[in-house]
C-alpha positions in Angstrom: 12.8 -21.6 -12.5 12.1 -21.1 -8.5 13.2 -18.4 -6.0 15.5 -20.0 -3.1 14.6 -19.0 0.3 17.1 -16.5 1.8 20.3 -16.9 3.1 19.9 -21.4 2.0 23.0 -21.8 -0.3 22.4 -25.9 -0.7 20.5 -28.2 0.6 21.5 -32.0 2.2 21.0 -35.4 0.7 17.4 -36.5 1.8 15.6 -39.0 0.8 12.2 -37.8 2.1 13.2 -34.5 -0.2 10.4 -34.2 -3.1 9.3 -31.6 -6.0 6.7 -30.7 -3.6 8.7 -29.9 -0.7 11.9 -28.7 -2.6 13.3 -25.8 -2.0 14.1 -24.9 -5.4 10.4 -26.0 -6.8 9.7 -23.5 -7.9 12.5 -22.6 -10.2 12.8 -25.8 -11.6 9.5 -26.2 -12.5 6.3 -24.2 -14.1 4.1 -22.2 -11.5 0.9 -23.9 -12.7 1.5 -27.0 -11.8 -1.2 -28.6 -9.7 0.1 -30.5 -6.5 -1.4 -34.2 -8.3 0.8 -33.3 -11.5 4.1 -32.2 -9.3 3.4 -36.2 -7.8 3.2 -37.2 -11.3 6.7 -35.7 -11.7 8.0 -36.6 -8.9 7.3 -40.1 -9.2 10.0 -40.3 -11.9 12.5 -38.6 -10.6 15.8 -40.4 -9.3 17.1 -38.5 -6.9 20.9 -40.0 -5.9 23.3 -39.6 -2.8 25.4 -36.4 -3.5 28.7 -36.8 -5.9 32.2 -35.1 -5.5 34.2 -32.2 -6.5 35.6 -33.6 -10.4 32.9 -36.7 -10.3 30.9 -36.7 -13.6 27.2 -37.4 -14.3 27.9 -37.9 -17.5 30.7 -38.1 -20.7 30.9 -36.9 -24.1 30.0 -39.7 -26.2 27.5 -40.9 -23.6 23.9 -42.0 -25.1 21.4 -39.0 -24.2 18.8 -40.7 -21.3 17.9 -38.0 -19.0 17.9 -34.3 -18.2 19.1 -33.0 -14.6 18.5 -30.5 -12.3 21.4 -28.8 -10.1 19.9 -29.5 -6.2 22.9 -28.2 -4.3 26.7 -27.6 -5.0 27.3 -26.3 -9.2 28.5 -28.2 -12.2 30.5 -27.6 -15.2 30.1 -29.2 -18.8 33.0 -29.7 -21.0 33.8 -30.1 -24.2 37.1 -31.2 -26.0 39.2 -29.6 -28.9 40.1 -30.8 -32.0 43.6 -30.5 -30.6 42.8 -32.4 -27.4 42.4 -29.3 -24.9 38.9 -29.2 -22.5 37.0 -26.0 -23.3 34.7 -25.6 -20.6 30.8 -25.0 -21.8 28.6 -23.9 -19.5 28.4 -23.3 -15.8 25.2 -24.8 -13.8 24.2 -23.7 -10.2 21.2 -25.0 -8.1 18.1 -24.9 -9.8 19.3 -24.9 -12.8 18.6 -27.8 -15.8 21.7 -29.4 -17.6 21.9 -32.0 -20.1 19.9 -31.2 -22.7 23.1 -31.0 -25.0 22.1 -35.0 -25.6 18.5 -34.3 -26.7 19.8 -33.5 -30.9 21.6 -36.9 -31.7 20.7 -39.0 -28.3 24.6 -38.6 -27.9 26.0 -36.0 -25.0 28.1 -33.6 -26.7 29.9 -32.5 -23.3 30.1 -34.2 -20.0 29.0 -32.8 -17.0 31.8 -32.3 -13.8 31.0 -31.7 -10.5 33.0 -28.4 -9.4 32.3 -29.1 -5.5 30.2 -31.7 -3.4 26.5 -31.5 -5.8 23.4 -33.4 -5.2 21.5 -33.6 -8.1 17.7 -34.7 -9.5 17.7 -37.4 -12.7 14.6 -37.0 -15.0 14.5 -39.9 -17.4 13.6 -38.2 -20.6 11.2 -41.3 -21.8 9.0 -40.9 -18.7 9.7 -37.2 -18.9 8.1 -37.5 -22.4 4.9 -39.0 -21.6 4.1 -37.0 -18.8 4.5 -33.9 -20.9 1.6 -34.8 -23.0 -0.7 -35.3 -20.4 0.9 -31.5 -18.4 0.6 -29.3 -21.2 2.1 -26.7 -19.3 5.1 -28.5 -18.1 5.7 -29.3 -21.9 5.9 -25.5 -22.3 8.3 -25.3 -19.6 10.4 -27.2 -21.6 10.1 -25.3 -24.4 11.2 -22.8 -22.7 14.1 -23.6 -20.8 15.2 -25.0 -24.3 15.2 -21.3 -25.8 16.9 -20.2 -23.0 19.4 -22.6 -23.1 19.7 -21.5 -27.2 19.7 -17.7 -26.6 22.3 -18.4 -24.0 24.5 -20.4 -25.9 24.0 -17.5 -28.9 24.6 -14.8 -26.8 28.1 -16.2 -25.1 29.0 -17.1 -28.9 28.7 -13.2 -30.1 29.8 -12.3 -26.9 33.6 -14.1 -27.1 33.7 -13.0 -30.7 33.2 -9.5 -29.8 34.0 -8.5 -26.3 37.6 -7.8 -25.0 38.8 -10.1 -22.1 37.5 -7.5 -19.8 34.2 -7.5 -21.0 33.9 -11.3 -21.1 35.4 -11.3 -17.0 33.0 -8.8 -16.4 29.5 -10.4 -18.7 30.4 -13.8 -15.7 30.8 -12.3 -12.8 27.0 -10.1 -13.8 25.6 -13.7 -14.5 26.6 -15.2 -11.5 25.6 -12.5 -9.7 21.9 -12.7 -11.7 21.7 -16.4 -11.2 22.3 -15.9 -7.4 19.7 -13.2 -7.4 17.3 -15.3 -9.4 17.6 -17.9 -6.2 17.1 -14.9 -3.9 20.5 -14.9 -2.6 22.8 -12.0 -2.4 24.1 -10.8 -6.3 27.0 -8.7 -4.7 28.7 -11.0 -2.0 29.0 -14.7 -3.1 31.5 -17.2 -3.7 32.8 -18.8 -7.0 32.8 -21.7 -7.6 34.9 -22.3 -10.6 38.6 -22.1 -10.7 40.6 -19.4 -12.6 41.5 -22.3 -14.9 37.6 -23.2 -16.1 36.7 -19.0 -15.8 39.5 -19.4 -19.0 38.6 -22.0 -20.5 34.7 -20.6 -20.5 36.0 -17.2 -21.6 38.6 -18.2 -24.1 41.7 -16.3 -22.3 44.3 -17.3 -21.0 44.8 -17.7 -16.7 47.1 -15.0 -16.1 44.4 -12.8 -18.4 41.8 -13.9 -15.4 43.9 -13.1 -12.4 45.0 -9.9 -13.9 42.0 -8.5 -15.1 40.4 -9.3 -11.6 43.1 -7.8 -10.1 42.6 -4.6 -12.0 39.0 -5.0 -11.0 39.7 -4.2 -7.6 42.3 -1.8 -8.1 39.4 0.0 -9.5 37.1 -0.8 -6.4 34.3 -2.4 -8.4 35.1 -5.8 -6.8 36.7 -7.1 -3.5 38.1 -10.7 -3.9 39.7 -13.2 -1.4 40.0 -16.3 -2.5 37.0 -17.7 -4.5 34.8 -15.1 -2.6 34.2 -11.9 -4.3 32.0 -9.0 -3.5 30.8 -6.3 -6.5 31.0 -3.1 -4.8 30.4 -1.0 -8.0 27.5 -2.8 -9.9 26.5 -0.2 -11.9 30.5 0.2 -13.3 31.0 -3.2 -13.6 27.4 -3.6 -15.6 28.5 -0.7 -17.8 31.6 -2.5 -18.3 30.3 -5.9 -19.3 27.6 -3.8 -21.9 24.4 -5.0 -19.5 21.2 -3.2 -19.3 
């Protein structure tokens, strides 16, 4: 996935906008790709006008068609309960691949929520398919965003089976600050773009667990917070805390 030149947090609907020119290229795709194979992917690629905050790509139940890639704005995917409750999934921030929850049974297993204003890129998985076997190495990208999406997955199961609520708070707020790193943003000072509500639902505490433990967080001075925006002023505590190398 590609590195996001400095201080660009999203980017606006453009038509004209292409792989090649994108300026998260470079983590959504592999390195080696040649400039004729990025127009090869580029030329399936639907790339629509931006959606709202709480606007869905796409529903559970929904046949599996395409994968997508986070452009600007962040995403959530959600699942439902046996008893009927939303358990939020996974959270997806530019440059980042969601989706690929369809790709076992051709049936999404979650559907994919807009958090804020996102623009978004469509990758018909049939085209996707072909052009794979003619770009070896973009097939291998694939691959490998697969695993990661796996290992992920793994790692958040262990991690909500074995981590206290503090530990779990702490494990997000060290990805997000990663992720935003990762896009060559600032990892200490950014904003969040989830609500307290789906930061529960994701951890598998309650609300008041959230607010309280974030509150003691900066009691402690390893975060300041205002609002959605929150600033890590002790890294290296609040890495200890959330068991992070």
């Amino acid at each position: 996935m590609a590195h996001l030149p400095s201080n660009v947090i999203s980017c606006h609907f453009n038509n004209k906008t292409s792989c090649e020119n994108c300026r998260l290229n470079q983590l959504c795709l592999p390195i080696s790709l040649q400039i004729n194979e990025i127009d090869k992917l580029d030329a399936i690629i639907k790339r629509k006008r931006p959606i709202g905050k709480g606007d869905a790509v796409f529903h559970l139940g929904e046949r599996f068609s395409a994968i997508y890639a986070v452009r600007s704005g962040s995403l959530k995917t959600v699942n439902v309960t046996v008893d009927g409750q939303e358990q939020v999934t996974g959270f997806y921030l530019p440059g980042e691949i969601f989706g690929l929850d369809g790709l076992g049974n051709n049936i999404h297993t979650n559907s994919a929520v807009a958090l804020e204003t996102s623009a978004i890129c469509e990758i018909p998985f049939s085209r996707l398919e072909e052009l794979t076997i003619k770009i070896p190495s973009l097939q291998r990208h694939i691959f490998q965003v697969l695993g990661q999406e796996i290992a992920s997955e793994q790692s958040l199961i262990t991690h909500l089976s074995t981590s206290t609520a503090e530990e779990r708070v702490a494990a997000l707020l060290i990805s997000i600050s990663s992720r935003n790193h990762r896009r060559q943003l600032s990892g200490t000072d950014f904003r969040l773009p989830m609500s307290r509500t789906d930061m529960a639902s994701y951890l598998g505490v309650t609300i008041e667990t959230v607010s309280r433990i974030l509150s003691h967080f900066q009691k402690k001075k390893l975060v300041t917070i205002k609002m959605k925006d929150i600033i890590i002023t002790d890294m290296q505590a609040l890495r200890s805390l959330a068991k992070v190398s």
